[in-house]
MISE-276451 format. One record per residue (C-alpha): residue number from 1; x, y, z. Coordinates in Angstrom, 1 decimal, always signed. Layout:
[NUM [X Y Z]]
...
This chain:
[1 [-17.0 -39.8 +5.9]]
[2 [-15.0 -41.6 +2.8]]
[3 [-17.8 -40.3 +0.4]]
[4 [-16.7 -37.3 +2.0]]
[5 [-13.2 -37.5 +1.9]]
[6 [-13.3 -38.8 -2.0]]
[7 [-15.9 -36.0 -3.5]]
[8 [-13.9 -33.4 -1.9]]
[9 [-10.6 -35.3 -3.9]]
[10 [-12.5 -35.2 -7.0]]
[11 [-13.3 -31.4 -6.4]]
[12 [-10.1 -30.6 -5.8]]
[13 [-8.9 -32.8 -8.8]]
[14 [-11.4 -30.6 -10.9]]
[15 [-10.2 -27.0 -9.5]]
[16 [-6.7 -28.4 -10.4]]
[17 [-7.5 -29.0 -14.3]]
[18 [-9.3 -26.1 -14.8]]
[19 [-6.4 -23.8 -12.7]]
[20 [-4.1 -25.2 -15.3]]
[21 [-6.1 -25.6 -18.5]]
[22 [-7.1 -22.0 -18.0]]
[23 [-3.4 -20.4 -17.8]]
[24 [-2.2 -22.9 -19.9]]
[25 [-1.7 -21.0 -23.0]]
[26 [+0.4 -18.5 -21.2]]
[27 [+3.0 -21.0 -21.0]]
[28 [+4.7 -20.2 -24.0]]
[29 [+4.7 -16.1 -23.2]]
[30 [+8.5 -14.2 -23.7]]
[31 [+10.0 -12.5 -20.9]]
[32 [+8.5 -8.5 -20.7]]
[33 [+9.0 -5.5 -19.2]]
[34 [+10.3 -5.9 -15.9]]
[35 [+11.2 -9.5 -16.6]]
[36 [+14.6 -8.5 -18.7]]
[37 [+16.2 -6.7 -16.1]]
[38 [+15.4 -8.7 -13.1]]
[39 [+15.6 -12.1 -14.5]]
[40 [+17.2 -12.2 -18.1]]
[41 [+20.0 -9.1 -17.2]]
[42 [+19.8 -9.5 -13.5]]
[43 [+23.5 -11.6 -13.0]]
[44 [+23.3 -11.5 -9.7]]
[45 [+21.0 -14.9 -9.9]]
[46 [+22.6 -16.4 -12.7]]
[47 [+25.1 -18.2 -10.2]]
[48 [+24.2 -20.0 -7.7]]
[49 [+26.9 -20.0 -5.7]]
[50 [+27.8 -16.9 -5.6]]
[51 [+23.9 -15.6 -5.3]]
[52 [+24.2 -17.5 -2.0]]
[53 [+27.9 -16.6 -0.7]]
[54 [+27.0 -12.4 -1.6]]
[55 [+23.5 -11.7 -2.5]]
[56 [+21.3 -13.4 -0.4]]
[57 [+19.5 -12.3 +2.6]]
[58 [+16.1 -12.4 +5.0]]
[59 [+14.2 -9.2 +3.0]]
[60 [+10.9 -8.7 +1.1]]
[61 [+10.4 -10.8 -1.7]]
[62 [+13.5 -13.3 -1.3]]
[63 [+11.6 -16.3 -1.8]]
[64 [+10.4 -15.0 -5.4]]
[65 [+14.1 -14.2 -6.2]]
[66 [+15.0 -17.6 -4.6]]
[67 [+12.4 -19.4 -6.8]]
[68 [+14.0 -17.5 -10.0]]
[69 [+17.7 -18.7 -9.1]]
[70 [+16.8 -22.4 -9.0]]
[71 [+14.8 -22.0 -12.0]]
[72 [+17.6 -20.3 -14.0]]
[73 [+20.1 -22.6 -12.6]]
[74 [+17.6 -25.8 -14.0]]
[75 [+16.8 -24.2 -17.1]]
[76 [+18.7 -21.1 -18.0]]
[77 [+16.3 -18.2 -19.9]]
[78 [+13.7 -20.0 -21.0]]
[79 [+10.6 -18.0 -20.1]]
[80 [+8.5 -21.1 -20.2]]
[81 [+9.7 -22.4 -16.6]]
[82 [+8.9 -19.5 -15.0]]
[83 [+5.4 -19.4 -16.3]]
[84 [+4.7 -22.8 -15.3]]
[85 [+5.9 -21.7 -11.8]]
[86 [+3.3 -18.7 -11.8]]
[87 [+0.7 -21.0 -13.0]]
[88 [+1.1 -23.9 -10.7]]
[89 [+1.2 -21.6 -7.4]]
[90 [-1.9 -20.1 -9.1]]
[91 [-3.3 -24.0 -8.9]]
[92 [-2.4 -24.0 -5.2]]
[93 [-4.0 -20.7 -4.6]]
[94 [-7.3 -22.2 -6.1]]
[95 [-6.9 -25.4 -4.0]]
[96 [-6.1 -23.6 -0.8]]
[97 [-8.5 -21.6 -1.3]]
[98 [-11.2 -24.4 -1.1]]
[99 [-9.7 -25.9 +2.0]]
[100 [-10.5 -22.4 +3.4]]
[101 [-14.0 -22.5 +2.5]]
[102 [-14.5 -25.7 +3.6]]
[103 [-13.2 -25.0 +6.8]]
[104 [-15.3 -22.1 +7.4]]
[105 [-18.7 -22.7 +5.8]]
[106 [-18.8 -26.3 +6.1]]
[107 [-20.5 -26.6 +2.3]]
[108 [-18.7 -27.8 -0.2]]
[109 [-20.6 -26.7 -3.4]]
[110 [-20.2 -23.0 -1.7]]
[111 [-16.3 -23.9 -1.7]]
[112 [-16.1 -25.1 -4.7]]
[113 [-17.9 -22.4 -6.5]]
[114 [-16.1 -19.8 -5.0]]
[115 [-12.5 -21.6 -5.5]]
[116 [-14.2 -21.8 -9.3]]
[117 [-14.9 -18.2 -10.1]]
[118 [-11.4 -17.3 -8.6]]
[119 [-9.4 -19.8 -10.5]]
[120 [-10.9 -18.3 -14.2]]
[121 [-11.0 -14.8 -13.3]]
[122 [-9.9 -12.6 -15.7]]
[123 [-8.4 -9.9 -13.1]]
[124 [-5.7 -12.4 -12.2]]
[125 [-3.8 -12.4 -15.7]]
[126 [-1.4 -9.7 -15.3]]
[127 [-0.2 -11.8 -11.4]]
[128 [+0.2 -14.9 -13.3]]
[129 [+0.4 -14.2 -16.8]]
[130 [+3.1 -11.6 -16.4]]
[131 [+6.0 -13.6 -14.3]]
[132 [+7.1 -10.5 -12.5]]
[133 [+3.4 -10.3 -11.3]]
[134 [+4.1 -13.6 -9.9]]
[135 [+4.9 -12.8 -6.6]]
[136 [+1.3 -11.3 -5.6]]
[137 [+0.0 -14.8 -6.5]]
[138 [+3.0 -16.3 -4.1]]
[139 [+2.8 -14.3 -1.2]]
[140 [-0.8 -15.0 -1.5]]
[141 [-0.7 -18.7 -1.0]]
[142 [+1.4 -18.3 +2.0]]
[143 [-1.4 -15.7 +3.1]]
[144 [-4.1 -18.3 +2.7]]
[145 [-2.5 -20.7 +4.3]]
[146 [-2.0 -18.6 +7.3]]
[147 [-5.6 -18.3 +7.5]]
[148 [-6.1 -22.4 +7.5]]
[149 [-3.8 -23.0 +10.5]]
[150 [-4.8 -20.0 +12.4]]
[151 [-8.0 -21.1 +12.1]]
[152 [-6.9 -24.1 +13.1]]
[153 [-5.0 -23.2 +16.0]]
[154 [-7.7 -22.8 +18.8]]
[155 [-6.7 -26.2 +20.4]]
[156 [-3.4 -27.1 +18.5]]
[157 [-0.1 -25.6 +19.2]]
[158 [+1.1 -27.2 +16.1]]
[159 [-1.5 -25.4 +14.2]]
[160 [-0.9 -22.2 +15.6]]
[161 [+2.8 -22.6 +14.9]]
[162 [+2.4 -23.3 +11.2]]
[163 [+0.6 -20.1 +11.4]]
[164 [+3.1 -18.2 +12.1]]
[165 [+5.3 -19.9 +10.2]]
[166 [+3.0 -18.9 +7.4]]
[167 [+3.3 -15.5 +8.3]]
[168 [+7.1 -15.4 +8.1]]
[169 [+6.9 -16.8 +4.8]]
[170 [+4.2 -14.0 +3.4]]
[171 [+6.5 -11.8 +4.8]]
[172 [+9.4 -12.8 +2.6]]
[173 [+7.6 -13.1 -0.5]]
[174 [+5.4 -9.9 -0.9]]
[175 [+3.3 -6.7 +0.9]]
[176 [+0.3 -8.9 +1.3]]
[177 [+2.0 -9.7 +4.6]]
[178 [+0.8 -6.1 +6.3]]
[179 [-3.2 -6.5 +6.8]]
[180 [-2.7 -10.8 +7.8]]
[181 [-2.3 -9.9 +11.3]]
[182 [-5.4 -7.6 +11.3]]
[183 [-7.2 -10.8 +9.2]]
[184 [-6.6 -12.8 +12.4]]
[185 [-7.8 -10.3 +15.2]]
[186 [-10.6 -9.6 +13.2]]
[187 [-11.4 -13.1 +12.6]]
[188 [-11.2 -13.9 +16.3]]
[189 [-13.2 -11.0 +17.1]]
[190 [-16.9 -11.9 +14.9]]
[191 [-16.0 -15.2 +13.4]]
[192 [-14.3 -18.0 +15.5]]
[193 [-16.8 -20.4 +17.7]]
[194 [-16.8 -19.9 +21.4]]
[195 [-15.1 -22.9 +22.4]]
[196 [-13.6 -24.5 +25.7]]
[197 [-9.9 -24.5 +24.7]]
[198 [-6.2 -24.3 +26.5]]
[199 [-6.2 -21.0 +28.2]]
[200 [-2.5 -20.5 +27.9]]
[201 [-2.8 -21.8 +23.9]]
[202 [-4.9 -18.4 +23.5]]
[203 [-2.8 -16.2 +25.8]]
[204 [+0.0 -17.2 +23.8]]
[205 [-1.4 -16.3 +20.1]]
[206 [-2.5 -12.9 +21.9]]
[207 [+1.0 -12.0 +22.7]]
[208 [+2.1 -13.7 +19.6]]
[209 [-0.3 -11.4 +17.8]]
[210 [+0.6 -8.4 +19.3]]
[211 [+4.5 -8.8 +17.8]]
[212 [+2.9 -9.8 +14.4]]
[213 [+0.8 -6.7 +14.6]]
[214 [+3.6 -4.2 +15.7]]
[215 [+6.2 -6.4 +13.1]]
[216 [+3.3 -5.9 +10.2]]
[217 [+3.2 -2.0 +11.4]]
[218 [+7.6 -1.7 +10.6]]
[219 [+6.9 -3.2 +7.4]]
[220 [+3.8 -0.7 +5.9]]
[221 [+5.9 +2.1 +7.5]]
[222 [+8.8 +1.3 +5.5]]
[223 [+7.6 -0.8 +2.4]]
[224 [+4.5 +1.9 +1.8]]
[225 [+5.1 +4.7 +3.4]]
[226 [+9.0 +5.3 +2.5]]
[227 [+8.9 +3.4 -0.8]]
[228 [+6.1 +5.5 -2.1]]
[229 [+6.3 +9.1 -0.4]]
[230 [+7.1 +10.8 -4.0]]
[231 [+3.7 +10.0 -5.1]]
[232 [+2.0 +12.9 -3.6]]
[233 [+5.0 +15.2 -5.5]]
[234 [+3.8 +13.1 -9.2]]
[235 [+0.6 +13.4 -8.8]]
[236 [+0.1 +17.0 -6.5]]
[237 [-2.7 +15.3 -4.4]]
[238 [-3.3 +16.9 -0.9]]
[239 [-6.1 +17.3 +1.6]]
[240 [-9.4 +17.0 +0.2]]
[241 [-8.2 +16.5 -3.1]]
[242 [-6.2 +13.3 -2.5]]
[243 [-9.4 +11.6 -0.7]]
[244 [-11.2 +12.5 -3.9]]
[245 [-8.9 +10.3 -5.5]]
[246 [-9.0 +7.5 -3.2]]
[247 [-12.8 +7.1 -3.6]]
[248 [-12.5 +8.0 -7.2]]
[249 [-9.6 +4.6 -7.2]]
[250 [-11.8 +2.6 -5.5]]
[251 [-14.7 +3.0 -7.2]]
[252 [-12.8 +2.3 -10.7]]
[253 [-11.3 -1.0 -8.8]]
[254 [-14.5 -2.2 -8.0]]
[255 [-16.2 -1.6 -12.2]]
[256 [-12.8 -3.4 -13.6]]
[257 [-13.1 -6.6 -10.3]]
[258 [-16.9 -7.3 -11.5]]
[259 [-16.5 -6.3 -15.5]]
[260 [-12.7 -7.2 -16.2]]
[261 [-13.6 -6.7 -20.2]]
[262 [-9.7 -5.5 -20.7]]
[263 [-6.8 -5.8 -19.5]]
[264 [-3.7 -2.9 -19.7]]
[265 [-0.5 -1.7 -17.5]]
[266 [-1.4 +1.7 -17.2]]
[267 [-4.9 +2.5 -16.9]]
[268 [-6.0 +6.2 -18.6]]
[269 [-8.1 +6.7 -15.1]]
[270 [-4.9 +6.8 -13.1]]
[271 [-3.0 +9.2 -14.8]]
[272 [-5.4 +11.8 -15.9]]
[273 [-4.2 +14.2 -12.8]]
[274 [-6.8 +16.6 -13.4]]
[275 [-9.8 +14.8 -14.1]]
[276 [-9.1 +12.1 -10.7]]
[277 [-9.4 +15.3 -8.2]]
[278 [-12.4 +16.6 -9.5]]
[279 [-16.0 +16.0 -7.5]]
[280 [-18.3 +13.8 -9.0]]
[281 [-21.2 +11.5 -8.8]]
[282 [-18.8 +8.5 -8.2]]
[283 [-18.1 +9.7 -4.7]]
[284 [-21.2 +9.1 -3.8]]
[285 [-20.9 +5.8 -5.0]]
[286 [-18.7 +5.2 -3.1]]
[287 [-19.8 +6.2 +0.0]]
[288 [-22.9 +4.1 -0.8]]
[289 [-21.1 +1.3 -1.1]]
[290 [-19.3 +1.6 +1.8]]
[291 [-22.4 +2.2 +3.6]]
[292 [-23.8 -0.7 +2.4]]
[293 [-21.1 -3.0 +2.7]]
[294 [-20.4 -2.0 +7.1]]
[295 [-24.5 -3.0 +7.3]]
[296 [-24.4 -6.1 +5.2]]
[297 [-21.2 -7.4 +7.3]]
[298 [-22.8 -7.5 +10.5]]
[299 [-26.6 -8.4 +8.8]]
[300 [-24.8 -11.5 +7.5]]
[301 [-22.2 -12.1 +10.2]]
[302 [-24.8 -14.8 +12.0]]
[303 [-27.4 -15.6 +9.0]]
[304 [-25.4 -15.7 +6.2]]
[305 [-21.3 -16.0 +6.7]]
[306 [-19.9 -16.2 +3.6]]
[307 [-21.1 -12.9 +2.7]]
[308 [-19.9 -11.4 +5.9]]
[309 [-16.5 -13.2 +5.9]]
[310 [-16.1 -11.8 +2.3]]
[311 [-16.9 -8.4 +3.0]]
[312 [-13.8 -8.6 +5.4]]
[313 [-11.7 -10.5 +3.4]]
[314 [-12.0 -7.7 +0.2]]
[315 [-11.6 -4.9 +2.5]]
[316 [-9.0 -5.8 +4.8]]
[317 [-6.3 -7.3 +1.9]]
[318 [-7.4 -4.3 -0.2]]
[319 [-6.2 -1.7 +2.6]]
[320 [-2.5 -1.9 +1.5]]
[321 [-4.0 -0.6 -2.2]]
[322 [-6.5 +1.7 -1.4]]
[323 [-4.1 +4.5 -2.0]]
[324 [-5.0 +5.8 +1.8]]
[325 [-1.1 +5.7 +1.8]]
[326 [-0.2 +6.8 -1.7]]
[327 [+1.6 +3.8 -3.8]]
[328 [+3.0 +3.7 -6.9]]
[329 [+0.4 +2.7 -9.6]]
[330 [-3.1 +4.3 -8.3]]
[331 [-4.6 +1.3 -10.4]]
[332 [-2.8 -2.1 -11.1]]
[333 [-5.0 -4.9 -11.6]]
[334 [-2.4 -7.5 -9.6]]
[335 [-3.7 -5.7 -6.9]]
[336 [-6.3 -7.3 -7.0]]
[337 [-5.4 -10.8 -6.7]]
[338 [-5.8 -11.2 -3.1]]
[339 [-8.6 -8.9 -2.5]]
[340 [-10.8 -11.0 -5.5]]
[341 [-11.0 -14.1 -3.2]]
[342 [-13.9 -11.7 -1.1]]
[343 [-15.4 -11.0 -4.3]]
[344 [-15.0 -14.5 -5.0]]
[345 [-17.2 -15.9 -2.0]]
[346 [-19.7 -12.8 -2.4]]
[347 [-20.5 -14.0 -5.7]]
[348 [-20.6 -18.1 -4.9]]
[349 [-22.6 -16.9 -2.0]]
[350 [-25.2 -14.9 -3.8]]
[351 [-25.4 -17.8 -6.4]]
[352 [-26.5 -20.4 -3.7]]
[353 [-29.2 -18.0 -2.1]]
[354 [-30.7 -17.9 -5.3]]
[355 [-30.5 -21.0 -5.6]]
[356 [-32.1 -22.0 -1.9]]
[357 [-34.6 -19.4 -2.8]]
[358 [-35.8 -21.2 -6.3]]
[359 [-36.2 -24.2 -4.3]]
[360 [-38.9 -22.2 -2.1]]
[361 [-40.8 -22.2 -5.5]]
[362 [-42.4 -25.5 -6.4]]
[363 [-44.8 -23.9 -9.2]]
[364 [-41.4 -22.6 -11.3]]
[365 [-38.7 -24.7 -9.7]]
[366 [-37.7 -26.7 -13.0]]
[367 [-37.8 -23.2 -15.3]]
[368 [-35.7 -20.9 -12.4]]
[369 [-33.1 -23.6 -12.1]]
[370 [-32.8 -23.9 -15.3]]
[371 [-32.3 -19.9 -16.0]]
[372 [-30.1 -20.0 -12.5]]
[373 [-27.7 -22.9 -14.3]]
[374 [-27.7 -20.6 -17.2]]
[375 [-26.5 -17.5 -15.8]]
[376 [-23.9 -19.0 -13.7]]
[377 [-22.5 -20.9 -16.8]]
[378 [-22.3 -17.5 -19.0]]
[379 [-21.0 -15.9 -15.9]]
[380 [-17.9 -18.4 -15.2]]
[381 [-17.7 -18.7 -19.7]]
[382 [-17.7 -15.1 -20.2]]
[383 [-15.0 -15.0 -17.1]]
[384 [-13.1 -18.2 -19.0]]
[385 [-13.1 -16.8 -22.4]]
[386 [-11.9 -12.9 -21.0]]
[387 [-8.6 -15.2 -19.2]]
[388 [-7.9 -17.0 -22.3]]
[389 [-7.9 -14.2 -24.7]]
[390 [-6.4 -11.5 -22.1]]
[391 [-3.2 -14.6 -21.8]]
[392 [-2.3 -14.2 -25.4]]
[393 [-1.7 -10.3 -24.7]]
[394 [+1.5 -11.3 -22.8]]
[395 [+2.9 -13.5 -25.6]]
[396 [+5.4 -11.2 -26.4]]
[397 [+6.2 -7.5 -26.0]]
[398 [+4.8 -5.8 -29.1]]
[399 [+1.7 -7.6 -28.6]]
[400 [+1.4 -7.0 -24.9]]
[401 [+2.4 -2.7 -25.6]]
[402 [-0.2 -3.0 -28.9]]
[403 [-3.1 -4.8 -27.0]]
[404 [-2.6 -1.9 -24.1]]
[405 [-2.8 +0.7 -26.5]]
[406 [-6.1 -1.3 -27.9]]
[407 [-7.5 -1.8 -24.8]]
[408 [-6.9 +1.8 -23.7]]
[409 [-6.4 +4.1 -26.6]]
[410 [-6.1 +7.5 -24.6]]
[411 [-2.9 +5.7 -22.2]]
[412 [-0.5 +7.9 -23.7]]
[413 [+2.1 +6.3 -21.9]]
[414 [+1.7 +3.2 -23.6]]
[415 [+2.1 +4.8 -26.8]]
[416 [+5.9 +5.7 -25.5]]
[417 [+6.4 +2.3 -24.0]]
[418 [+5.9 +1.2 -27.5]]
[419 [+8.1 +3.5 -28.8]]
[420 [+11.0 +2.9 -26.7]]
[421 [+10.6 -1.1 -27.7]]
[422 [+10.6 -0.4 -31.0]]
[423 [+13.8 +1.7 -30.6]]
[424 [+15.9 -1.0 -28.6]]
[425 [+15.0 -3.3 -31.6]]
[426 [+17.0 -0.9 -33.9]]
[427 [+12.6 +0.0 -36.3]]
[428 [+13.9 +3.8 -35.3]]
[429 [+11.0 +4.6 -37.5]]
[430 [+8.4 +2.8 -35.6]]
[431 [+10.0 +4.5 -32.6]]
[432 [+9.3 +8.0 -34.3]]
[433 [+6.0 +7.4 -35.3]]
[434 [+4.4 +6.3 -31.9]]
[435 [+6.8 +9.1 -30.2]]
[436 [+4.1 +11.3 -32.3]]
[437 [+1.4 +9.3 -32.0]]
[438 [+1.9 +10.1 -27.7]]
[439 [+2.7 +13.5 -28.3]]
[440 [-0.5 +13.8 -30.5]]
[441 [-3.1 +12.6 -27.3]]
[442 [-0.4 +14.8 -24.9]]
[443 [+2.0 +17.0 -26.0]]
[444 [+3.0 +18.3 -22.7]]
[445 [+5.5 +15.4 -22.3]]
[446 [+9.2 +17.0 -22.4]]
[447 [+10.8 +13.6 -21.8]]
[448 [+9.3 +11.7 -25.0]]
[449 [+10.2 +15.4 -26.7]]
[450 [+13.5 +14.5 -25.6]]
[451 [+13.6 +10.8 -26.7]]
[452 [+12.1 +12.1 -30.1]]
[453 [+15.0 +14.6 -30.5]]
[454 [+17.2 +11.8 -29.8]]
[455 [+16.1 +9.7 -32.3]]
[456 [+16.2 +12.7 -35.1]]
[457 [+19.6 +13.1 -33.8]]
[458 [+20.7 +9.0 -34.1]]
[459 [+19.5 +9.0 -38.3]]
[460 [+20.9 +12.5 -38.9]]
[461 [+17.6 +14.7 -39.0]]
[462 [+19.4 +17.8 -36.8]]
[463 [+16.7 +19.9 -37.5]]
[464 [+14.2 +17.9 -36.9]]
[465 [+16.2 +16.9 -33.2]]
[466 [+16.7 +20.7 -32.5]]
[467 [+13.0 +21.3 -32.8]]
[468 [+12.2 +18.8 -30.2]]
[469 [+14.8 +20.0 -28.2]]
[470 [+13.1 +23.7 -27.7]]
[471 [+9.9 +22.1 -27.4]]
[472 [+11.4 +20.1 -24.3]]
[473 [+13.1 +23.6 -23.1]]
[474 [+9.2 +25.3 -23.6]]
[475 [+7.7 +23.3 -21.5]]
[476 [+10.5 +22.2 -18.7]]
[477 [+13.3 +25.2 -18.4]]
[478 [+15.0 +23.2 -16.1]]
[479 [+15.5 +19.9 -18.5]]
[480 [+19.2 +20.6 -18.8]]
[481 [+20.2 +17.3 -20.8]]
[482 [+17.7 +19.6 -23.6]]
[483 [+20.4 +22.3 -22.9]]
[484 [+23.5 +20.1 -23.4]]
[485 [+21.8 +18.0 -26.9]]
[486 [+20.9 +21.8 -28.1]]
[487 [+24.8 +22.7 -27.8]]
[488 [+26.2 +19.4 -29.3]]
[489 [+24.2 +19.7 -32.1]]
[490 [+25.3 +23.8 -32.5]]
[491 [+29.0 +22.3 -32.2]]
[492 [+28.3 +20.2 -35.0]]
């Protein structure tokens, strides 16, 4: 039992180092994108005191804002701190994450495996990287958490109420909140042992789920559903058309999960309107996959666990981003976060029956494990290498807008993204030249027509600004701030 006890210390020890020395050169990453205004402009959380006498309240994502107030009242803008937070709930991720595994498949090497591949993937560096992506990792840790004590809670009250105490706190800091009550049911359903236990204990977490359920069912309707309704307007998707695009998303979730080979904000895939809604070979795919996946789950539900458990895990906290109920970015790989500890089991799983079926060999046992070690070393070095490179993409913000526009040279949108940074830090020709650049892959985009004109306008090219002005008016007649730039420059 204290051999036990200390190997699973050491492993833990282990998952800890590499968690850190994996993110560790994100540490010194500047504030970007979202950052500025909601950290570095955001006043509101610059004051203590006055954050907590008129600003703060029980809502989505409070504990994320509350962890950036004490941060900027210990050390003031200094992006560093608010990396090392990121990173460090990353590390407890990882090492909850192995409790949970341990707990459930009663193997250790399987746990720590698993908590392994998770800790270096590559798919994770925009949720821990980025420190407004930060709160998928958070809300994540509470999530997993949840999982232990419910788990747990079969014969302990105490258990059961750290639970739900869990619960409330993945409630306050992210959406990963709306499929945990459907984890739990589902888990009771195929997974939890048939044990004598306090009959009133398990009426109670039945009513207690209920409330959870109908609590988690308020929140998709108003964080989804509400939050995200002009999507279908964006993007035109409807009927047919839209489930297209679903399969079509999940399919491209599921290439960039197992072959994360770049990283980027806005993925081409997504915003190619026209292309997305067409028919293709992937649905099929899809619907293999899906096929394969409901058979495999109950297959491996008494045989082989962790595959089953995994299958649920990916599907269930991928729901909320399967685009079933449209959401803002069709593709975002901090989506992903959650969802990659399934895939994470999957592939320790699969690893280990290799393994147990190598050992069946005796004539080839010595050469197999030796190609088996192989492959899972390349496997979690090519993963290592892919995390480390993809963290120096967020060291500042003309590195992060050039390595997207590397990664993915048709995102057009990148290419204004770029633009616009460049303007703000007064290179108005830089600004001009990727405005063109964008207009050059899509020229059907009246408002970087609009910022172009603008900048003609700012360095005294009318001409120049006029032109862009009709182009806006060509393609949107109803652009009016085109109308009102056209007559200010006529005034003139």
């Amino acid at each position: 039992m204290i051999a036990g006890k200390f190997k699973g210390f050491i492993l833990i020890l282990v998952l800890a180092a590499v968690s850190f020395g994996i993110y560790a050169n994100s540490l010194n990453g500047d504030f970007l994108v979202d950052d500025t205004p909601v950290i570095v402009d955001n006043e509101r959380i610059h004051d203590l005191k006055v954050y907590f006498s008129k600003h703060f309240g029980l809502r989505v994502n409070i504990l994320n804002e509350l962890a950036w107030v004490f941060i900027w009242h210990l050390a003031g803008p200094n992006p560093f701190y608010y990396h090392l937070f990121n990173v460090l709930v990353h590390l407890f991720c990882v090492i909850a994450l192995f409790i949970l595994c341990n707990l459930l498949f009663k193997n250790s090497t399987l746990s720590f495996l698993a908590s392994l591949i998770f800790a270096v993937h590559p798919i994770h560096t925009e949720a821990i990287s980025w420190i407004s992506g930060g709160h998928y990792a958070f809300s994540s840790l509470f999530y997993i958490a949840a999982i232990i004590f419910y788990i747990r809670a079969e014969k302990s009250a105490l258990n059961f109420i750290l639970s739900i105490a869990t619960f409330i706190l993945c409630l306050l800091t992210g959406n990963a909140v709306a499929t945990l009550p459907i984890m739990f049911i589902l888990y009771d359903l195929f997974f939890r042992e048939k044990v004598a236990g306090n009959a009133r204990l398990r009426r109670l977490r039945i009513i207690t789920l209920s409330v959870i359920l109908s609590i988690s069912a308020i929140f998709v309707f108003t964080y989804f559903v509400r939050r995200n309704e002009f999507m279908h307007i964006i993007f035109y998707y409807r009927g047919p058309r839209y489930l297209v695009v679903v399969a079509k998303a999940f399919a491209y979730y599921l290439r960039i999960l197992y072959m994360p080979l770049v990283r980027g904000l806005f993925h081409p895939f997504a915003f190619n309107a026209n292309e997305i809604q067409r028919i293709s070979p992937v649905l099929f795919f899809t619907a293999s996959v899906l096929i394969i996946s409901a058979v495999s789950f109950f297959k491996c539900k008494r045989r082989f666990i962790p595959i089953s458990f995994g299958i649920m895990w990916f599907f269930v906290t991928f729901l909320p981003f399967s685009n079933i109920i449209p959401i803002c970015n069709i593709v975002s790989e901090r989506y992903l976060y959650l969802p990659s500890v399934g895939f994470s089991m999957i592939m320790a799983a699969l690893f280990l029956k290799v393994w147990e079926i190598i050992d069946r060999n005796p004539q080839y046992r010595a050469v197999l494990r030796f190609a088996c070690i192989v492959i899972i070393t390349l496997f979690l070095g090519s993963y290592s290498f892919l995390t480390l490179m993809q963290n120096y993409e967020y060291n500042n913000i003309i590195t992060y807008w050039e390595s997207n526009i590397k990664n993915f040279p048709d995102g057009y949108m990148v290419y204004n993204n770029l633009a616009g940074t460049y303007y703000l830090m007064g290179q108005k020709e830089n600004a001009i030249a990727y405005c063109w650049i964008n207009l050059l892959v899509n020229d059907k985009q009246p408002h970087v027509w609009y910022n172009l004109g603008n900048v003609y306008r700012e360095i005294g090219n009318l001409e120049k600004a006029q032109e862009c002005f009709q182009q806006v008016l060509k393609i949107y007649k109803n652009y009016f701030p085109a109308y009102k730039a056209l007559e200010e420059i006529e005034a003139q």
